[in-house]
PLY file of the C-alpha trace (Angstrom):
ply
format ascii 1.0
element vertex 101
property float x
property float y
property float z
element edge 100
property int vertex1
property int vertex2
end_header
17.11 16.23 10.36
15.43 12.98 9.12
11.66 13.16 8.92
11.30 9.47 9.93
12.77 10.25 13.40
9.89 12.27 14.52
7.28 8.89 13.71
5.97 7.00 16.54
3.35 5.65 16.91
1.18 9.09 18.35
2.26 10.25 14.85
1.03 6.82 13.20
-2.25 6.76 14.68
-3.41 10.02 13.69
-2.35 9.18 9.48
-5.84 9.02 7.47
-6.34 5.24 6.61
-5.27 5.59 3.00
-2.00 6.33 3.91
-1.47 3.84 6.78
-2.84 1.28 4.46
-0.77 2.21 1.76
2.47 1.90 4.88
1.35 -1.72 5.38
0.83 -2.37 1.72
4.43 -1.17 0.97
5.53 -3.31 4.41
3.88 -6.45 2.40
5.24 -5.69 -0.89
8.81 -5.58 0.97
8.51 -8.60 2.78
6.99 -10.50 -0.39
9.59 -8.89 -2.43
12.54 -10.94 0.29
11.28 -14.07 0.05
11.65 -16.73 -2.53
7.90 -18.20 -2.91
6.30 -15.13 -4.88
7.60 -13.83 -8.17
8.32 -10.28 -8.67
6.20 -10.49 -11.61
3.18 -11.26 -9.28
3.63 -8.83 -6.42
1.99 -5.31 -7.61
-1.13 -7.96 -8.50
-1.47 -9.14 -4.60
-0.94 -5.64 -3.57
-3.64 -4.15 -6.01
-5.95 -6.97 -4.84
-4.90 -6.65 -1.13
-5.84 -3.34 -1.12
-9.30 -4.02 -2.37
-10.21 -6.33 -0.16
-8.56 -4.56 3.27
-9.82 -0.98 2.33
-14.03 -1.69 2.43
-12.74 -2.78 6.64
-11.06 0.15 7.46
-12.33 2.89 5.02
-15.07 5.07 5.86
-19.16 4.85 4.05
-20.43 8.30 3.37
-24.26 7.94 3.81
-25.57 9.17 -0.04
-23.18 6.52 -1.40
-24.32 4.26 -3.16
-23.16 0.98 -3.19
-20.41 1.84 -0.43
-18.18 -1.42 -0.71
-17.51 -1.05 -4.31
-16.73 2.10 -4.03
-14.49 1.65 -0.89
-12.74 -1.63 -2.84
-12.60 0.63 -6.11
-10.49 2.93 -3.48
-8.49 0.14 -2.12
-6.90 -1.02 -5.32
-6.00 2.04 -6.42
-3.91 2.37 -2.93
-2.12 -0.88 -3.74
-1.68 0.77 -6.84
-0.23 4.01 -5.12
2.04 1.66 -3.18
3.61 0.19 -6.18
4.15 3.31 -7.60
5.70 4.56 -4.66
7.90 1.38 -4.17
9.29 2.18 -8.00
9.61 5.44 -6.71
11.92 4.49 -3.88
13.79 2.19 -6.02
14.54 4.66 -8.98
15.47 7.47 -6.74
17.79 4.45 -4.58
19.71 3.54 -8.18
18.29 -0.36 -7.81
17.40 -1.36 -10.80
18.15 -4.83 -10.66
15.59 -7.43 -11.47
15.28 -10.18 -8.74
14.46 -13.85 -10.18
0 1
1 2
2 3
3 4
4 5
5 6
6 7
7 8
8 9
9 10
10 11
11 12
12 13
13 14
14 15
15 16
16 17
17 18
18 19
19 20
20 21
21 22
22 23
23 24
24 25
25 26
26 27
27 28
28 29
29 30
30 31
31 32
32 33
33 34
34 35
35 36
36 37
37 38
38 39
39 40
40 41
41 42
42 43
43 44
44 45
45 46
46 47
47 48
48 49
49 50
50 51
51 52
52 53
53 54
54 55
55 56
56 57
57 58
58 59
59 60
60 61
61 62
62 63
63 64
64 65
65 66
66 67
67 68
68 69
69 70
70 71
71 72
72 73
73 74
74 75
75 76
76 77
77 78
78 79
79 80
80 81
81 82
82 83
83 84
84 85
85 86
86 87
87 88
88 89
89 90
90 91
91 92
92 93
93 94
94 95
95 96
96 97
97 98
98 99
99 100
């Protein structure tokens, strides 16, 4: 049985926000990764920084934090970070180890 059968989107909403935003961050890295206007070289860059700016939005402020949106952004790029990772992951484990342009 294939774990991806059993996601809709019950199962989707009730994922922490980490890992949903590390979903779409992997969705963006795809997408940018098809088309021919960014550079492969570039792409874990806009992810890191995509997740530091989208994470403070969706993430949650503890009350004895200080300075929340630092910490929440600090948080964020290391999810884009966890999305590259996980993207090399998918690609070592897949056998591509071609380098696009």
């Amino acid at each position: 049985m294939n774990p991806l059968d059993s996601l809709d989107l019950n199962t989707l909403s009730q994922l922490s926000p980490p890992v949903l935003l590390m979903l779409f961050l992997n969705l963006v890295g795809f997408g940018l990764n098809k088309t021919d206007y960014v550079s492969n070289k570039w792409i874990p860059l806009i992810l890191f920084s995509l997740g530091g700016i989208l994470y403070p939005m969706i993430g949650i402020v503890e009350a004895t934090q200080r300075h929340p949106s630092i910490h929440l952004a600090i948080i964020g790029c290391i999810i884009g970070g966890a999305a590259v990772g996980t993207n090399q992951l998918y690609r070592q484990f897949k056998g591509d180890n071609t380098q696009s342009k």
